[in-house]
C-alpha positions in Angstrom: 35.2 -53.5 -4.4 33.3 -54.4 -7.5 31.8 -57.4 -6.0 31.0 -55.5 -3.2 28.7 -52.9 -5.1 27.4 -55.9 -7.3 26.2 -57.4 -4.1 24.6 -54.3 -2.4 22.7 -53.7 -6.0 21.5 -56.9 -6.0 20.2 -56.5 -2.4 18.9 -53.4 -3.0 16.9 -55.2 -6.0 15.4 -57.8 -4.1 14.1 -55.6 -1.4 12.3 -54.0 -4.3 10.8 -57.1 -5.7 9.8 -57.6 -2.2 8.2 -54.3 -2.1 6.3 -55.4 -5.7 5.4 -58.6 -4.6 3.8 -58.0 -1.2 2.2 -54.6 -1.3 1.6 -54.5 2.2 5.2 -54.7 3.2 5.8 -52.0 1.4 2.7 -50.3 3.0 4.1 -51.1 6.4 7.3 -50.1 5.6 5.7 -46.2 4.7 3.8 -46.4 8.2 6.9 -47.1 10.2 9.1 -44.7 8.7 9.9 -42.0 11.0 10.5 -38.5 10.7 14.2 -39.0 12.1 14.4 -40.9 8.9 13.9 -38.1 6.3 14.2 -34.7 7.8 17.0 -32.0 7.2 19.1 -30.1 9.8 18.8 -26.3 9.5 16.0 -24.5 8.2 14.9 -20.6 6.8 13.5 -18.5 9.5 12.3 -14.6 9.4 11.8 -12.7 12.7 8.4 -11.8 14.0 8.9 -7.8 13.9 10.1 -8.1 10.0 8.0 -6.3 7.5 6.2 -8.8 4.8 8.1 -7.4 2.3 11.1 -8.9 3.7 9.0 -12.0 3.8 8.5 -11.9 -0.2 11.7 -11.4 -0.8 13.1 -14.8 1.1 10.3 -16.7 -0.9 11.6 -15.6 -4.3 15.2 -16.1 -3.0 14.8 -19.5 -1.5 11.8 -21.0 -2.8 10.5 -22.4 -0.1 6.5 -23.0 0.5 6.8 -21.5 4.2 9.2 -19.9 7.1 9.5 -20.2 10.6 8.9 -17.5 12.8 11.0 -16.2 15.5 10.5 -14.1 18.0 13.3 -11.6 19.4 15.2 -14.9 20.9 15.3 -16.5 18.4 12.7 -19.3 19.4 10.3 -20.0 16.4 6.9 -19.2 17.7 5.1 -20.2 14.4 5.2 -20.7 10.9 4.5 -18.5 8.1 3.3 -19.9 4.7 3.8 -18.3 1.1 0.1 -19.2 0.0 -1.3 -16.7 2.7 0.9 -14.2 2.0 -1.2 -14.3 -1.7 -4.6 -14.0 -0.1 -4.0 -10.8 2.2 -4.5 -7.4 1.3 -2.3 -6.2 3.8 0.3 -3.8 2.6 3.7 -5.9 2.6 5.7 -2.5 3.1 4.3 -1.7 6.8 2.6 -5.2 8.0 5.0 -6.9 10.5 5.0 -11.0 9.8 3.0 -11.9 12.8 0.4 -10.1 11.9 -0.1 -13.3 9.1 2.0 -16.1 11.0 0.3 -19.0 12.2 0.6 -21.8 14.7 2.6 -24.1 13.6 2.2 -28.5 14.7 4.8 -29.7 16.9 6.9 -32.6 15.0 8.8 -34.9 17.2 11.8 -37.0 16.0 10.1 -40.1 16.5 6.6 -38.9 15.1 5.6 -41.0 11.7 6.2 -39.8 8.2 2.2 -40.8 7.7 1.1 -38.3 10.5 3.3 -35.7 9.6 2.3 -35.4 6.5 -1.5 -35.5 7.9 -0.6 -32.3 9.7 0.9 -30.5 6.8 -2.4 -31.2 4.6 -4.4 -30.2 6.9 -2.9 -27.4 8.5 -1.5 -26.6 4.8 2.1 -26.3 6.1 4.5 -27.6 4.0 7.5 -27.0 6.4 7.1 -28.0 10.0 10.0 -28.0 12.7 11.5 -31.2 13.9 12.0 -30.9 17.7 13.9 -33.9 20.0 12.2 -33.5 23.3 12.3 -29.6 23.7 15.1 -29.1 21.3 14.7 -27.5 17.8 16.6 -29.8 16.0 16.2 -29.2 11.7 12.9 -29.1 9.5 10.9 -31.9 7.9 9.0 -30.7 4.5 7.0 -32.1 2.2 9.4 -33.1 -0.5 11.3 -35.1 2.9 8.1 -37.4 3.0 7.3 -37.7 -0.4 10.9 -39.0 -1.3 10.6 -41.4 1.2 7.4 -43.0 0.5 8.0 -43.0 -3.0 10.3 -46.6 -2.6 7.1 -48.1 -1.4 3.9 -49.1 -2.8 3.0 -46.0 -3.7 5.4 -45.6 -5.6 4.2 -48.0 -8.2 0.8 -46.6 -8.8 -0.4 -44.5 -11.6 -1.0 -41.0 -12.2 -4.7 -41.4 -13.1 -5.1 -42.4 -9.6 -4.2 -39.3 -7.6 -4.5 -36.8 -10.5 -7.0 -33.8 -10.8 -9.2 -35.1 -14.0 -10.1 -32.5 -17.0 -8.8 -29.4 -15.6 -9.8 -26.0 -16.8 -7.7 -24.7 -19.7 -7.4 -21.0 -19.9 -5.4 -18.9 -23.7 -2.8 -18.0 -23.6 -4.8 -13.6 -24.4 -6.6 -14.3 -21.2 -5.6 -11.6 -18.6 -4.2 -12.7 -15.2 -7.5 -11.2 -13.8 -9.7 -13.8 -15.4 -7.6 -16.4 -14.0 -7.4 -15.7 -10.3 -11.0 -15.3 -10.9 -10.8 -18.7 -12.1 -8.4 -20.2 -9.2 -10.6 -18.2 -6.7 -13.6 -20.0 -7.7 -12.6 -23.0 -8.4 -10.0 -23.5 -5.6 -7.1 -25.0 -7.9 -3.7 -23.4 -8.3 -2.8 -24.6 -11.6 -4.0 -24.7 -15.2 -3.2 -25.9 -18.5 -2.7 -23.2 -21.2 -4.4 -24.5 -24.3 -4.7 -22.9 -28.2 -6.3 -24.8 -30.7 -5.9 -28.0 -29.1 -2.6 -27.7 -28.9 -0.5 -27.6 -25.0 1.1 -24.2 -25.3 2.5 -23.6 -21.9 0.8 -24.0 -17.5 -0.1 -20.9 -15.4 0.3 -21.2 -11.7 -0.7 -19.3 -8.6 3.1 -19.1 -8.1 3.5 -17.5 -11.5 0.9 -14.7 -10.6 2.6 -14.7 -7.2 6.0 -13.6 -8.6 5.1 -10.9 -11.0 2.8 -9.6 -8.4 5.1 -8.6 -5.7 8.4 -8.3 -7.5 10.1 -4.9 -7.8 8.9 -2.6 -10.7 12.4 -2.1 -11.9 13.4 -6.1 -11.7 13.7 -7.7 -14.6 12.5 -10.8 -15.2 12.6 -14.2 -18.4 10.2 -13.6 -21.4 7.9 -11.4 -21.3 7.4 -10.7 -17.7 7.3 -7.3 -17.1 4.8 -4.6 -15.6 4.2 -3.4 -12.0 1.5 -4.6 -9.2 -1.6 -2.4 -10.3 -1.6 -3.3 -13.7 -1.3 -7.0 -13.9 -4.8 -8.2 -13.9 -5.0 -7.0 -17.9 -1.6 -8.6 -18.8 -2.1 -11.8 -20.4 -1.2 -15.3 -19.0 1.2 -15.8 -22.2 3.4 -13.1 -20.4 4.1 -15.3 -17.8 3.1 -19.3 -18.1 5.9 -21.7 -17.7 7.3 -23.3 -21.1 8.2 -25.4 -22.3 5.1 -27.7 -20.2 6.4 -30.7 -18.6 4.4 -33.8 -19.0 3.4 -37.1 -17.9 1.4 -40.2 -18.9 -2.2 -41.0 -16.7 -0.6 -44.9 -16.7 3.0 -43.6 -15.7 4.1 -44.4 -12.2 3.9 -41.9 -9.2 7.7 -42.4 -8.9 8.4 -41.9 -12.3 6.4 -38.6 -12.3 7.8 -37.7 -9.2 11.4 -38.1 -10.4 10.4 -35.8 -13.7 9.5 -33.1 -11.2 12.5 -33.1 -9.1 15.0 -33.5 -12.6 12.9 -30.7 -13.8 12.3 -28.2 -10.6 8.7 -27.8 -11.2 5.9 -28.4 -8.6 3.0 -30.0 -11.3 3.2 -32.1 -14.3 0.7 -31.8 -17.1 -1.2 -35.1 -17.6 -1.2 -35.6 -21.6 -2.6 -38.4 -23.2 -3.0 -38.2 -26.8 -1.6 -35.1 -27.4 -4.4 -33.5 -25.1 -4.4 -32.4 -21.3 -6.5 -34.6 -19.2 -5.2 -34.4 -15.8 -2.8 -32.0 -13.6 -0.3 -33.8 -10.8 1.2 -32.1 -8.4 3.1 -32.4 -5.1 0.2 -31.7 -2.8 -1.4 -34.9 -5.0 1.0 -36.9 -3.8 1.4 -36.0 -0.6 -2.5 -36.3 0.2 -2.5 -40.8 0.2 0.4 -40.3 2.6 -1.6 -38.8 5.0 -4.8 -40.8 4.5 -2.7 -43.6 5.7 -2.8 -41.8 8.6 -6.2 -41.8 9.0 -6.9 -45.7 8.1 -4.7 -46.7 10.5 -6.9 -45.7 13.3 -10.2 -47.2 14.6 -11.6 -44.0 15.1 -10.2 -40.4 13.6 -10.0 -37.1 15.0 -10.2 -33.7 13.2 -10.0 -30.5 14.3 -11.1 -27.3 13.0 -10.4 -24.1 14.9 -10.9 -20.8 13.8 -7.6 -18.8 14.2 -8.7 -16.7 17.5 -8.4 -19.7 19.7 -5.4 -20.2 21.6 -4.2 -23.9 21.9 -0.9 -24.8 23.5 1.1 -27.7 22.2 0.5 -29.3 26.2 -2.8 -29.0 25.4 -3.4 -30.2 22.2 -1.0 -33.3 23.7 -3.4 -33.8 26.3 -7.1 -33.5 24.2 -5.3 -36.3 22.4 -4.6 -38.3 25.5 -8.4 -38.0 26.6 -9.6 -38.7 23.2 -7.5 -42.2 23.1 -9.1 -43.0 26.5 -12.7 -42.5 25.2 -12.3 -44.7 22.2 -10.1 -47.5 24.0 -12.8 -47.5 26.4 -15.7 -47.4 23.8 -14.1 -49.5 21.1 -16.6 -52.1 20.8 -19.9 -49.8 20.6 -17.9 -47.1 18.3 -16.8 -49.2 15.5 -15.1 -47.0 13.0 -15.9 -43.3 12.8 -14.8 -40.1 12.8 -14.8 -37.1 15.7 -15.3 -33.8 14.4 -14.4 -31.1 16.4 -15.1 -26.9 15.7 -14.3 -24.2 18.4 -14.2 -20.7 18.0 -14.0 -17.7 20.8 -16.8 -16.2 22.3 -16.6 -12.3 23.2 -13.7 -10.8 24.8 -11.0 -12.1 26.9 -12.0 -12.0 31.3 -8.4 -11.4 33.0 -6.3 -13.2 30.2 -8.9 -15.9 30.0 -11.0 -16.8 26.4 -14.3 -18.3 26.4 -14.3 -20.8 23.7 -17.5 -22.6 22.2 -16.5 -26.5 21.0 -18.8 -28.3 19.2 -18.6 -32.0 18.6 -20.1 -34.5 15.8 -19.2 -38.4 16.4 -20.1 -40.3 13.6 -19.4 -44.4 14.1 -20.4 -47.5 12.5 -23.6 -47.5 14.8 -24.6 -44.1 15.5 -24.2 -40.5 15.1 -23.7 -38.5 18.4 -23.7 -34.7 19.5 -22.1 -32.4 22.0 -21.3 -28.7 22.7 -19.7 -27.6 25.3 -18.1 -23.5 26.4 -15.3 -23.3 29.0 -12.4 -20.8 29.6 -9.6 -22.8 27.9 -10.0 -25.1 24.6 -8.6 -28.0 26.7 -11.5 -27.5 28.9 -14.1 -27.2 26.7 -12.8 -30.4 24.7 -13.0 -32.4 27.6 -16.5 -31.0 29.0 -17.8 -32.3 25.5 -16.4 -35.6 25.3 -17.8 -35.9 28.9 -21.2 -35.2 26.9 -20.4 -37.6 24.5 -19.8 -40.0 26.4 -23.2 -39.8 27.9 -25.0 -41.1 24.6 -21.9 -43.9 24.2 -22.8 -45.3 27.6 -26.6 -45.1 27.1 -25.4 -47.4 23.8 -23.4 -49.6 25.3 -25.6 -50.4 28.1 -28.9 -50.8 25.8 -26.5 -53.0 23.2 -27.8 -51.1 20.4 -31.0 -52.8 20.3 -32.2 -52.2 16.8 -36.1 -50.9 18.2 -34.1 -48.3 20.4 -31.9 -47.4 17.5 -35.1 -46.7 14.9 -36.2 -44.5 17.4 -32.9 -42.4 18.4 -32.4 -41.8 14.5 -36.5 -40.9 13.5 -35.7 -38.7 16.7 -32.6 -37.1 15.1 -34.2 -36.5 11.8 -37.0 -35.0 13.4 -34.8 -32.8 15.2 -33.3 -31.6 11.9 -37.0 -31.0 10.1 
């Protein structure tokens, strides 16, 4: 027996010199991991016809960044995510959860760790369901992916790589007011709470969050008490987190991501010197996950669609599909580049049908092309403006890009712009 767990640690050590030794074994080893790999069975739900309230309350009991939505069948129909419940003025006591729930990305099995997390930073979703085929089968979150990629190379790199530099300390007599001001503006969610130089506790958007919505007669650590309409004057040393946990800008992402998980905390302070110069948190090191994501195609594709357009997970599957086509086809004249895609609906709905306006932006190695297209479904519109795209790739292809024609396409763009 003893030999036996001598020989699996050694094992396990020499994969890891491996890893150390040829970064891009480790690399490949993050890219191939797959979602069946790291996901949990089971996951928190709410029901579509529940009250917000009800909403808060499985937040502060289960602390869990989002919940999927059911509908009266029990089938989850969407996903709905503790940071919008702090933006809406909606009163929690009579709005019903769909009235906030969202869309949620469809997560296969099989899908890769890399693009999963690429869906939950841009969709800003940190809890997506895991289906097998048609079958819901458990939830994959971020803390799933970030565990796993943590054995590989990035892993081994710093803090100072992936942290937010200088962040904005507030005192600890500021009011709560001045500080969601603060977040508001500057579009952060955490901040170091500084006296004299001296690291006296971290406020959070979380923090605020809690003592926002809790009940007036709960009781609460420290000095956290109050109700909801008079919280903006109570100051952030009422409710900061202390003591502040720490790390070092030359520490290892592992190392800091083990502090958070021993300490149940979502952000370390970055302290070097005795002074806060950086803030790390989870979203930080879930972002280079999902940029793998992205460098591991020729050509990307992002979308962004205003919440009144109806997509279906069919056709999202399918805009996909035609998008390959066009770049397999085009792959020589395109290069690397990026696809940008905005749609939005147009006026109201004609016998269940939406009008929607998509508006495209290729930018490749060569060129920069435009298209907009309007159709009654997003999957049509996407493909009646890659059709127009594909008008200025062929001109490209068939002129070669000869560098007179290209002078004269860009003057022309720029002219277009004046």
């Amino acid at each position: 027996m003893c030999f036996r767990i001598f020989l699996k640690s050694h094992i396990y050590g020499l994969i890891r010199t491996l890893y150390n030794s040829y970064p891009a074994l480790a690399v490949w080893r993050m890219e191939t991991t797959k979602v069946k790999d790291v996901y949990k069975e089971g996951f928190e739900a709410i029901k579509e016809t529940d009250t917000l309230s009800k909403a808060i309350e499985q937040f502060e009991s289960r602390r869990v960044p989002a919940l999927l939505v059911t509908d009266e069948k029990g089938i989850v129909t969407s996903v709905l995510s503790r940071r919008w419940l702090r933006r809406t003025t909606l009163d929690p006591s009579k709005t019903r959860v769909e009235k906030l729930a969202r869309h949620a990305p469809v997560v296969q099995e099989h899908d890769r760790i890399t693009e999963t997390a690429r869906l939950m930073v841009e969709n800003q979703v940190m809890q997506l369901p895991v289906y097998a085929g048609k079958k819901l089968r458990g939830v994959i979150t971020n803390e799933d992916i970030i565990q796993g990629a943590m054995d590989t190379a990035l892993g081994s790199r710093s803090v100072r790589e992936v942290m937010t530099a200088d962040p904005i300390a507030v005192r600890p007599d500021d009011s709560i007011g001045s500080v969601v001001h603060l977040f508001r503006n500057q579009g952060f969610s955490h901040a170091p709470v500084v006296e004299k130089d001296r690291l006296e506790g971290i406020v959070s958007v979380q923090d605020i969050a809690d003592i926002a919505f809790r009940h007036k007669d709960r009781q609460t650590r420290g000095e956290r008490t109050g109700n909801k309409q008079s919280i903006s004057s109570i100051p952030v040393k009422s409710i900061m987190s202390v003591p502040v946990f720490a790390t070092r800008p030359d520490d290892s992402l592992q190392h800091a991501y083990s502090k958070m998980r021993e300490k149940d905390v979502t952000s370390l302070v970055v302290v070097q010197d005795g002074r806060p110069v950086g803030i790390v948190t989870k979203a930080d090191l879930l972002e280079p996950i999902a940029q793998r994501a992205v460098e591991s195609r020729q050509v990307t594709l992002q979308f962004s669609v205003k919440p009144d357009v109806r997509i279906s997970d069919a056709e999202r599957e399918a805009m996909l599909r035609d998008f390959e086509s066009l770049t397999k086809k085009y792959k020589k004249t395109m290069g690397l580049g990026s696809l940008f895609v905005y749609m939005k609906a147009h006026g109201a709905e004609s016998k269940g049908d939406q009008l929607v306006h998509c508006r495209m932006h290729l930018r490749t190695s060569h060129s920069s092309y435009h298209s907009t297209a309007e159709a009654w479904s997003a999957q049509e519109a996407f493909s009646l403006g890659l059709e127009r795209l594909e008008r200025g790739l062929m001109h490209d292809k068939e002129t070669e890009l000869d560098p007179e024609f290209s002078w004269r396409r860009v003057r022309e763009y720029f002219e277009s712009e004046i």
